[in-house]
C-alpha positions in Angstrom: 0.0 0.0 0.0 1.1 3.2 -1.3 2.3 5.6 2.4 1.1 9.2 2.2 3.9 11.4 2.4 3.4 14.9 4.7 5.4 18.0 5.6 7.0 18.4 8.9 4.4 21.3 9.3 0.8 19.0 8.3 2.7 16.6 10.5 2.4 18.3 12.9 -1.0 19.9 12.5 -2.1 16.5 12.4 -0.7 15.0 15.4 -2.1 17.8 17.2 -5.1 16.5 16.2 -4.6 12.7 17.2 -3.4 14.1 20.3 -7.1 15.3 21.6 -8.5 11.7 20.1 -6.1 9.7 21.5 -3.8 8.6 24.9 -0.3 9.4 24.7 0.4 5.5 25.0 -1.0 5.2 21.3 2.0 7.6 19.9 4.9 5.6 22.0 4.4 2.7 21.0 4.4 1.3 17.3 2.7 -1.9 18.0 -0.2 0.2 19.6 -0.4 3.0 17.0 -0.3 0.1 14.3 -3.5 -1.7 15.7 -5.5 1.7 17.3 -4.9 4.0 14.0 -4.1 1.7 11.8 -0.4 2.9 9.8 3.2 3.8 11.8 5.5 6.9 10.9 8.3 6.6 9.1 11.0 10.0 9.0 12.4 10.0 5.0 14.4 12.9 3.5 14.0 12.6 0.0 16.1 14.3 -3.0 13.9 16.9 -5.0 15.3 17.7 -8.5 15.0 21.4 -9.4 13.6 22.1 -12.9 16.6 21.8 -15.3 15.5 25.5 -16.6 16.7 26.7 -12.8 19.5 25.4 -12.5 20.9 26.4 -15.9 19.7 30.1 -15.2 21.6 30.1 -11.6 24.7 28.4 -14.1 24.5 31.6 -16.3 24.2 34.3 -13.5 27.3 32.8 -12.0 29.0 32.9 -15.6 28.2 36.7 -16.2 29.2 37.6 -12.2 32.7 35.3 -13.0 33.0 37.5 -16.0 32.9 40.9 -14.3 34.7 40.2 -11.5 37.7 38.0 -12.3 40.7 38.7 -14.3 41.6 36.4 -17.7 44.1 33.2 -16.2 43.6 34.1 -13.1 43.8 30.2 -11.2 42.0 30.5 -8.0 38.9 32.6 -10.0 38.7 29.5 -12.6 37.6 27.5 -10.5 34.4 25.2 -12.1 31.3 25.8 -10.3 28.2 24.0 -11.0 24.4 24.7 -9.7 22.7 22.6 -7.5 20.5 20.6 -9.0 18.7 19.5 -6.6 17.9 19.6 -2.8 17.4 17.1 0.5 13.6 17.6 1.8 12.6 16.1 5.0 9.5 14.0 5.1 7.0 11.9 7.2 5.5 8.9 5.8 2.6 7.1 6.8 2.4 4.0 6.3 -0.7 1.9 6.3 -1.9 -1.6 6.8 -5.3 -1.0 6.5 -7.4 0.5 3.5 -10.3 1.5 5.6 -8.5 2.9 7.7 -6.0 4.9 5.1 -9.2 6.2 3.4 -10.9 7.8 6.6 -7.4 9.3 7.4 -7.6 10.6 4.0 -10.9 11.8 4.5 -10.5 14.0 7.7 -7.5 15.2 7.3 -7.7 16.2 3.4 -7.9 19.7 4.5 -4.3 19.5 6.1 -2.8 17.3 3.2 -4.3 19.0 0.3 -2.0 22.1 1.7 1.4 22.2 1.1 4.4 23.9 3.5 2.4 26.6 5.1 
């Protein structure tokens, strides 16, 4: 079954929200939090490409400041420099072992999920 992936930020709006539902023993233990709401949380940090359009633009600026501010065979200004092209995001995944229980999640807390990093 397909985990949903959250923001640290709808993480945490959600918790907040399993927290009035639920005991504290539910969230410590995974055996518990498996059986009472159904998934367990898994912390990922996940490598998000930039859009290869970004990256050669940032490539470019760098080119045109090298230009103005270096002088011609100058070593330590020729140094290569390449962009980033992409970046580490952290995420929580949920993952599920039960459908019904996966789709009510979905349900209530599509509000939360369907916002992203506010």
């Amino acid at each position: 079954m397909k985990p949903i992936v959250l923001s640290t930020s709808q993480w945490q709006s959600i918790l907040a929200d399993l927290h009035k539902e639920h005991p504290r023993t539910v969230f410590m233990i995974r055996g518990k939090m498996k059986q009472v709401l159904g998934f367990t949380v898994r912390e990922h940090t996940a490598w998000v490409e930039k859009p290869k359009s970004e990256y050669e633009r940032e490539y470019r600026e760098h080119q045109q400041r090298q230009s103005t501010l270096t002088k011609k065979n100058d070593p330590f200004t020729m140094l290569d420099w390449e962009p980033q092209k992409g970046y580490s995001e952290f995420q929580i995944h949920l993952d599920f072992y039960s459908e019904r229980k996966r789709t009510m999640f979905l349900l209530k807390y599509s509000e939360i999920i369907g916002k992203r990093n506010e």
